[in-house]
TORLO-663910 format. One record per residue: x, y, z of N, C-alpha, C in turn; residue number from 1; residue in three letters. Coordinates in nm, 2 decimals. Layout:
BEGIN
    n_X    n_Y    n_Z   ca_X   ca_Y   ca_Z    c_X    c_Y    c_Z seq type
      X      Y      Z      X      Y      Z      X      Y      Z NUM  ala
...
REM end
This chain:
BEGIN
    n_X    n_Y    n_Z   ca_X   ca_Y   ca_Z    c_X    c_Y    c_Z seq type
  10.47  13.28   9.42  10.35  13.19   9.43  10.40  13.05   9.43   1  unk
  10.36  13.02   9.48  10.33  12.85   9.51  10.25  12.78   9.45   2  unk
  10.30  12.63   9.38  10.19  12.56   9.34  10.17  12.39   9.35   3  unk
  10.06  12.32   9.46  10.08  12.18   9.51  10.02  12.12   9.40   4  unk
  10.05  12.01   9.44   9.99  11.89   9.30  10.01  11.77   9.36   5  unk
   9.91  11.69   9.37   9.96  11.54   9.44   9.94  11.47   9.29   6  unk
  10.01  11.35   9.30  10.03  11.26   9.20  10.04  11.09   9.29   7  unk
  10.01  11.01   9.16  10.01  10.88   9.18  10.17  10.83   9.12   8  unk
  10.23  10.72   9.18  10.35  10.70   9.10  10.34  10.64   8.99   9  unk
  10.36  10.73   8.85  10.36  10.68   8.75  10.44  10.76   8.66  10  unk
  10.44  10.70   8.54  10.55  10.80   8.43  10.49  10.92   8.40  11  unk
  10.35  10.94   8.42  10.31  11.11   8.44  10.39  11.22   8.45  12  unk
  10.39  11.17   8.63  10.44  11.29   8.71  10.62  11.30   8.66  13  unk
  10.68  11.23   8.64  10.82  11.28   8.46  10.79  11.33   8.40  14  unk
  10.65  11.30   8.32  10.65  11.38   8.22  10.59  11.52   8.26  15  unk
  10.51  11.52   8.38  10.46  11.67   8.42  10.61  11.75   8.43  16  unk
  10.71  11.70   8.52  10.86  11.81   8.56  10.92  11.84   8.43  17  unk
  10.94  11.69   8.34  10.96  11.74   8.22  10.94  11.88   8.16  18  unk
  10.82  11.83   8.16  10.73  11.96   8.04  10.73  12.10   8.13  19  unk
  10.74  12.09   8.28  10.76  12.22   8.37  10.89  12.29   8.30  20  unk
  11.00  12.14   8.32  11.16  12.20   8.35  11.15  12.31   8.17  21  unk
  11.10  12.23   8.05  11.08  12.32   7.89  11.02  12.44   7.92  22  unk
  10.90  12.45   7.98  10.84  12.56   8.00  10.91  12.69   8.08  23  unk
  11.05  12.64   8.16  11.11  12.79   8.21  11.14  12.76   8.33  24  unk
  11.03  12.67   8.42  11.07  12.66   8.55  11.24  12.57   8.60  25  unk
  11.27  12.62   8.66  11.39  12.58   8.69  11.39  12.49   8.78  26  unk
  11.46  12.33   8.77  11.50  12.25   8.86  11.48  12.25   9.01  27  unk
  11.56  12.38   9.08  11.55  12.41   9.20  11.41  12.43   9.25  28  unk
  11.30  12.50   9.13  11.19  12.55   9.23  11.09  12.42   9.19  29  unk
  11.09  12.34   9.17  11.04  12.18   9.19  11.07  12.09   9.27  30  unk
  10.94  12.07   9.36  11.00  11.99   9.50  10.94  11.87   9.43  31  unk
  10.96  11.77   9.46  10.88  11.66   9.46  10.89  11.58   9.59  32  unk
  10.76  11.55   9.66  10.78  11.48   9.78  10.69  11.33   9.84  33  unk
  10.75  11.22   9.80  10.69  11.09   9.88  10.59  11.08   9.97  34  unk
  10.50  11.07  10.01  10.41  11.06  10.07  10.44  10.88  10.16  35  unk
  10.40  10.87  10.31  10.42  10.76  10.33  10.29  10.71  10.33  36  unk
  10.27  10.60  10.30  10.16  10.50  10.32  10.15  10.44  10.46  37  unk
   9.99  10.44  10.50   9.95  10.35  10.61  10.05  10.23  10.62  38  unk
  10.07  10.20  10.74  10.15  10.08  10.78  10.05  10.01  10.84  39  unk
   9.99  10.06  10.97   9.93   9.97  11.02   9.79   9.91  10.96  40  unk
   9.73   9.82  11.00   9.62   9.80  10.96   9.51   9.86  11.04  41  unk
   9.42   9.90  10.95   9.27   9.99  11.01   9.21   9.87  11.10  42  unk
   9.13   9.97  11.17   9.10   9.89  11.31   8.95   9.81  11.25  43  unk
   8.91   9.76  11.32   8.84   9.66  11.30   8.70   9.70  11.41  44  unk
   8.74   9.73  11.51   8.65   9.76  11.58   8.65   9.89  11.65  45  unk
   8.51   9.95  11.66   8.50  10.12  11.63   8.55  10.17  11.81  46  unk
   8.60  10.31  11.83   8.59  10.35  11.95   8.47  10.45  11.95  47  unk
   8.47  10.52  12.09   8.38  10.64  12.07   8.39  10.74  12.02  48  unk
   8.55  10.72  12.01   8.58  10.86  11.93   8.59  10.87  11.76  49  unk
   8.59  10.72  11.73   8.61  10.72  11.58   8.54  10.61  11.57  50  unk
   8.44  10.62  11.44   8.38  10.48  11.36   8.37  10.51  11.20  51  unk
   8.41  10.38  11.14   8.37  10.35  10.97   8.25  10.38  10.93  52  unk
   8.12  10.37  11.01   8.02  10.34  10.93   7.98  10.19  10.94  53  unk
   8.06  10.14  10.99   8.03   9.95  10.98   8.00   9.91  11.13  54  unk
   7.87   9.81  11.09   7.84   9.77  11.27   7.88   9.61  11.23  55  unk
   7.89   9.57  11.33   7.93   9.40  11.31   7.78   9.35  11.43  56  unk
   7.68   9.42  11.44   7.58   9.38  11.49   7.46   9.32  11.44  57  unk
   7.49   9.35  11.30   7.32   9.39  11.20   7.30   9.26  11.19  58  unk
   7.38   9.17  11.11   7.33   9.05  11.06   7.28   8.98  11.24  59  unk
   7.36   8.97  11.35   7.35   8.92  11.48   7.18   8.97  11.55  60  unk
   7.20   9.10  11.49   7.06   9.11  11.55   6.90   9.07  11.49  61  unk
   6.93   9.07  11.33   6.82   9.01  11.24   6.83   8.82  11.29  62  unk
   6.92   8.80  11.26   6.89   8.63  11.35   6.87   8.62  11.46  63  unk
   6.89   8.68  11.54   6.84   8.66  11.69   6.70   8.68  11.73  64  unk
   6.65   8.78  11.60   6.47   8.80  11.59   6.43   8.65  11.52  65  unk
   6.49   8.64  11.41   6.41   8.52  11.38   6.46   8.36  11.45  66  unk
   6.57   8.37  11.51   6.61   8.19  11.60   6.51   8.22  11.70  67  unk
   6.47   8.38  11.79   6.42   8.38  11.91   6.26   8.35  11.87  68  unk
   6.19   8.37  11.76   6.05   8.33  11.67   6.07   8.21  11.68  69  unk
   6.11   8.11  11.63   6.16   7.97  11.59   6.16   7.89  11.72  70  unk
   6.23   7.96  11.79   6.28   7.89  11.94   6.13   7.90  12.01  71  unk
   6.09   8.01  11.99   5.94   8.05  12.10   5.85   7.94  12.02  72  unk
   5.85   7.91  11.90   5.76   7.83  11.86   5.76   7.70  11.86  73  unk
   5.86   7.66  11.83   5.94   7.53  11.88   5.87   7.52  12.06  74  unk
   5.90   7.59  12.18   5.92   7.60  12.30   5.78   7.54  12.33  75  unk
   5.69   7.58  12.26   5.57   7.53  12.30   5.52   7.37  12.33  76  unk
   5.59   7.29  12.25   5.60   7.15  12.20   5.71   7.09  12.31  77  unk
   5.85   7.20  12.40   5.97   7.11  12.48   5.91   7.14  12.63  78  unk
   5.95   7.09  12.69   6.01   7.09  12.83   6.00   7.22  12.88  79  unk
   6.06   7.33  12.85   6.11   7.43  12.93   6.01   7.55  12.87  80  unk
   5.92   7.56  12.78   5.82   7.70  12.73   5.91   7.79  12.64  81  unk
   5.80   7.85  12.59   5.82   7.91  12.44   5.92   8.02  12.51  82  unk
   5.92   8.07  12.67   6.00   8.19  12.68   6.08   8.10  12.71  83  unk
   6.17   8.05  12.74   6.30   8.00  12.78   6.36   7.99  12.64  84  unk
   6.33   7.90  12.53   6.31   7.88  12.44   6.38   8.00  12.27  85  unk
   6.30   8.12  12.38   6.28   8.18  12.26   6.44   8.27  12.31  86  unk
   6.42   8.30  12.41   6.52   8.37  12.43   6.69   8.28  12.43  87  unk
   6.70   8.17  12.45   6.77   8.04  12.38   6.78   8.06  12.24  88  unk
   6.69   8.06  12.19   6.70   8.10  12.02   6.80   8.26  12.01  89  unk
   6.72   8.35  12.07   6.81   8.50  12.04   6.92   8.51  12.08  90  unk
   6.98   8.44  12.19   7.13   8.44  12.21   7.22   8.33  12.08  91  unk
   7.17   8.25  12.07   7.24   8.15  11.94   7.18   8.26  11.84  92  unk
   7.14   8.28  11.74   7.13   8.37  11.66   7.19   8.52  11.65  93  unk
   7.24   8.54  11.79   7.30   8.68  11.76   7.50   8.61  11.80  94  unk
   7.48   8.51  11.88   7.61   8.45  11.85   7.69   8.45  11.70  95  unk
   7.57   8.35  11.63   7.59   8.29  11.49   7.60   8.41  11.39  96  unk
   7.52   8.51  11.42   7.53   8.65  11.33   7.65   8.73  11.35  97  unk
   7.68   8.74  11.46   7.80   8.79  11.50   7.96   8.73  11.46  98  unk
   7.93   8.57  11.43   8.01   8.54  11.39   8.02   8.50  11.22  99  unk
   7.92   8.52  11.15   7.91   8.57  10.98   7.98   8.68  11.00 100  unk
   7.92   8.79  11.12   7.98   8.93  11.02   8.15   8.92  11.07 101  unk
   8.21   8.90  11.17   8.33   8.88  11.17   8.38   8.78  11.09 102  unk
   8.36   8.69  11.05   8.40   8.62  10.89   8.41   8.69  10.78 103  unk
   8.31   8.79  10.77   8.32   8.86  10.67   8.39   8.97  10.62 104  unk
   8.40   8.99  10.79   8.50   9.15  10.79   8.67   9.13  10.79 105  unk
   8.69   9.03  10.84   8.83   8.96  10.86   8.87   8.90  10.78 106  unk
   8.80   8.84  10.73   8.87   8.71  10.60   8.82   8.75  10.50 107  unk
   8.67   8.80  10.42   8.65   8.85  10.31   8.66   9.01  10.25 108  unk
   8.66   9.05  10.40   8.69   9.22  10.32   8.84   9.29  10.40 109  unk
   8.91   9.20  10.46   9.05   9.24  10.43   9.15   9.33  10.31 110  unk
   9.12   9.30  10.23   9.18   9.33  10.10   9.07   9.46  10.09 111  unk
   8.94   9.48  10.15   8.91   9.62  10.08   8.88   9.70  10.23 112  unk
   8.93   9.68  10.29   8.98   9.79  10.42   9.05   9.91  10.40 113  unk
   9.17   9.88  10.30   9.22   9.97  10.25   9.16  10.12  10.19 114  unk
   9.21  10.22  10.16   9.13  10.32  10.09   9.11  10.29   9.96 115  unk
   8.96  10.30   9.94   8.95  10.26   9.79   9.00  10.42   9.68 116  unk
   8.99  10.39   9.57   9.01  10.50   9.51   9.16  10.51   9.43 117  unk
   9.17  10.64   9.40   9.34  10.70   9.34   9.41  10.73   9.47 118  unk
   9.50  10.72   9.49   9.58  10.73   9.63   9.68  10.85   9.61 119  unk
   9.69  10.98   9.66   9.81  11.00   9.61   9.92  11.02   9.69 120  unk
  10.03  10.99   9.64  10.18  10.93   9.67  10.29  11.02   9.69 121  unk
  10.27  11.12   9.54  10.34  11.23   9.58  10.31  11.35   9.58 122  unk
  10.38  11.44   9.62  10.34  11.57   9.69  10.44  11.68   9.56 123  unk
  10.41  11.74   9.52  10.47  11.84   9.43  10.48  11.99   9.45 124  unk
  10.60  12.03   9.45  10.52  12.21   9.49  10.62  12.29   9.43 125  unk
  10.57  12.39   9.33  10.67  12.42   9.23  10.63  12.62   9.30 126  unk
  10.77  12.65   9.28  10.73  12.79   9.31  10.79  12.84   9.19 127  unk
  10.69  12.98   9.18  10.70  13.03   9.02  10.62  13.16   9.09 128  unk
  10.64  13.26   8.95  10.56  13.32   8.95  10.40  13.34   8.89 129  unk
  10.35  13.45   8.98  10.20  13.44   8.93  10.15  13.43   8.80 130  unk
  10.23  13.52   8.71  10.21  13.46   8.51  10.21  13.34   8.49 131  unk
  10.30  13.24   8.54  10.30  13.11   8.48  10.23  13.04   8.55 132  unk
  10.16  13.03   8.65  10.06  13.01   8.73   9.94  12.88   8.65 133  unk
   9.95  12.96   8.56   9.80  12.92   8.51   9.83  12.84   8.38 134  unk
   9.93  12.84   8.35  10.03  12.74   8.22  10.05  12.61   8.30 135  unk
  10.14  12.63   8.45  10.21  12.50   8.53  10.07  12.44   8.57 136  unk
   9.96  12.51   8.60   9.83  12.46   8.62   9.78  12.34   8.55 137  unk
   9.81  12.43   8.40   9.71  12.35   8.28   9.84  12.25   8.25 138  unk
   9.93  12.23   8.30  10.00  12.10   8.24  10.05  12.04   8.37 139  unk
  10.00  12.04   8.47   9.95  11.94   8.57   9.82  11.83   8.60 140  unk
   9.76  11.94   8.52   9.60  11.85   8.50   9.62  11.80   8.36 141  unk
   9.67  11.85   8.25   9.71  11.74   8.13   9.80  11.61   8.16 142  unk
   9.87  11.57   8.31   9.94  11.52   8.30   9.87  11.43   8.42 143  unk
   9.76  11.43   8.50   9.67  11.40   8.53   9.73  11.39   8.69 144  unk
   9.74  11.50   8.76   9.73  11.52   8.88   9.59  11.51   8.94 145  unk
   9.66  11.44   9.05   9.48  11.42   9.15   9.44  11.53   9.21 146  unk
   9.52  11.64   9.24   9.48  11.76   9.30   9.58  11.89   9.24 147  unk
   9.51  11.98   9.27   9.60  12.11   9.22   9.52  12.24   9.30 148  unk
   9.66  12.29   9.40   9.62  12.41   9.48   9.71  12.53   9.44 149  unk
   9.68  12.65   9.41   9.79  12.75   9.45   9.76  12.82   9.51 150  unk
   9.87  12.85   9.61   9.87  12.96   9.69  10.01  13.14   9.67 151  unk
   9.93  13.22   9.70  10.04  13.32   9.71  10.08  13.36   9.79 152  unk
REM end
């Protein structure tokens, strides 16, 4: 039987092999394995085949309703009429919106692009038998593994 465990790097996951290596399991049947971390940076802008959940349109398109209001109202009092005017308004407003949410996305939420949460880093997989199964279990999760699977 087989048993995975991802872990964060910390003095835990020592003290989890520790407490394995006292309990019987032997050296050899303890993998521990690194996990690599994202290198590149997450994209910014969505394809068709993949999206975050994030539009960089929203704030662009609420100002472009209200500059294109403003402008049409304004338009009545200039030279050129409330429609020239207004629609003058909705292209600067969805400019100006467009460029808050890319300010926002680029320069203030850089640092949380990343995965929020516990990350885990390493990969663990202890082979043992099915009796101790349920011991190596309970002192994986005392030692605060992020996940725990076994397979036979």
């Amino acid at each position: 039987m087989q048993v995975f465990s991802t872990f964060e790097t910390t003095g835990y996951l020592e003290l989890a092999i520790s407490t394995l290596e006292k309990k019987g399991i032997k050296r050899e049947s303890i993998y521990a394995v690194p996990l690599d971390n994202r290198t590149e940076d997450r994209r910014l802008f969505d394809s068709i085949h993949r999206s975050d959940g994030t539009t960089l349109i929203d704030i662009g398109m609420a100002l472009a309703t209200a500059f294109s209001v403003i402008g049409a109202s304004i338009g009545f009092k200039l030279s050129w009429g409330p429609i020239y005017w207004g629609l003058i308004g909705a292209v600067v407003g969805f400019v100006v919106g467009l460029a808050i949410r890319l300010f926002i996305e680029m320069v203030l939420k850089k640092r949380k692009r990343v995965l929020k949460g516990k990350h885990s880093e390493i990969i663990v997989i202890i082979d043992c038998e099915e009796s101790q199964a349920e011991t190596i279990e309970s002192i994986l999760w005392d030692n605060f593994a992020i996940g725990v699977a076994k397979v036979k």
